[in-house]
C-alpha positions in Angstrom: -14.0 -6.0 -39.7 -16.7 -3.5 -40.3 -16.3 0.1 -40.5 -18.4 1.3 -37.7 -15.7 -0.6 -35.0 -12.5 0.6 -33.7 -9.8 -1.9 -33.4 -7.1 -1.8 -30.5 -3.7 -2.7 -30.5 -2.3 -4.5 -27.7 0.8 -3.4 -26.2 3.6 -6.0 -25.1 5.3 -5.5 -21.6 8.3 -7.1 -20.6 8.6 -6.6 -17.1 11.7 -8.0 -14.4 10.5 -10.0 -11.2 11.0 -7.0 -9.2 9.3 -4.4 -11.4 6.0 -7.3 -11.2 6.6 -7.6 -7.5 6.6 -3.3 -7.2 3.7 -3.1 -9.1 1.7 -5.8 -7.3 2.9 -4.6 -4.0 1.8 -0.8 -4.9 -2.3 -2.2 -6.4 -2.6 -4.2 -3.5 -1.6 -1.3 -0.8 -3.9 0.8 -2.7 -6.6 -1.4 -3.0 -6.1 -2.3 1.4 -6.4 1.9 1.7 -9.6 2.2 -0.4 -11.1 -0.8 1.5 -9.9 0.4 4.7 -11.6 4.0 3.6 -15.0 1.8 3.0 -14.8 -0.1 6.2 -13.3 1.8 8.6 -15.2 0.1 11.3 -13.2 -3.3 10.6 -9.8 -1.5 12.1 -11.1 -0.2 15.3 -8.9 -1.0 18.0 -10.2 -1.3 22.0 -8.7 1.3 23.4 -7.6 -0.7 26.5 -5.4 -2.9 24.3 -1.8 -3.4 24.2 -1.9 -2.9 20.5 -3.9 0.7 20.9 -1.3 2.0 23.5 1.7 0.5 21.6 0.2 2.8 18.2 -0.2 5.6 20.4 3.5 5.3 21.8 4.8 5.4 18.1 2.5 8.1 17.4 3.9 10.0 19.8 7.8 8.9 19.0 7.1 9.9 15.5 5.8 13.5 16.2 8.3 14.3 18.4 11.4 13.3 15.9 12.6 10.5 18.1 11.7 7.5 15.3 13.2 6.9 11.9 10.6 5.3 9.4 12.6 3.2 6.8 11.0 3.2 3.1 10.7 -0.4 1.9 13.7 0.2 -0.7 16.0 0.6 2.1 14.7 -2.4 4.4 15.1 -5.0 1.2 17.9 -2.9 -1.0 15.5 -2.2 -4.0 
């Protein structure tokens, strides 16, 4: 190898089924919000829809205290 190069050293991870499953969980939710920050045409709902006035009901649950979100460690016990 010549001098002018740097060499890199690979690092080994060992990683449980869960920890891979966290991880790819958390780069794919980040890569849906960046997309969803590109394209935020793609997630426009028609006001007049079931869907639009079901969001806006749990909108208005959630301000006024009368929903509990649960994180995703308590749903599957992680």
């Amino acid at each position: 190898m010549s001098n002018d190069r740097t060499t890199t050293r690979e690092a080994k991870v060992t990683l449980s089924i869960q920890q891979l499953e966290g991880l790819i969980r958390k780069v794919v939710r980040e890569e849906l919000i960046e997309f969803a920050k590109q394209k935020p045409e793609i997630f426009n709902l028609d006001k007049n829809s079931p869907i639009y006035e079901d969001m806006e009901d749990i909108l208005k649950r959630k301000k006024s205290g009368q929903l509990k979100f649960h994180t995703h460690a308590e749903i599957w016990d992680e």
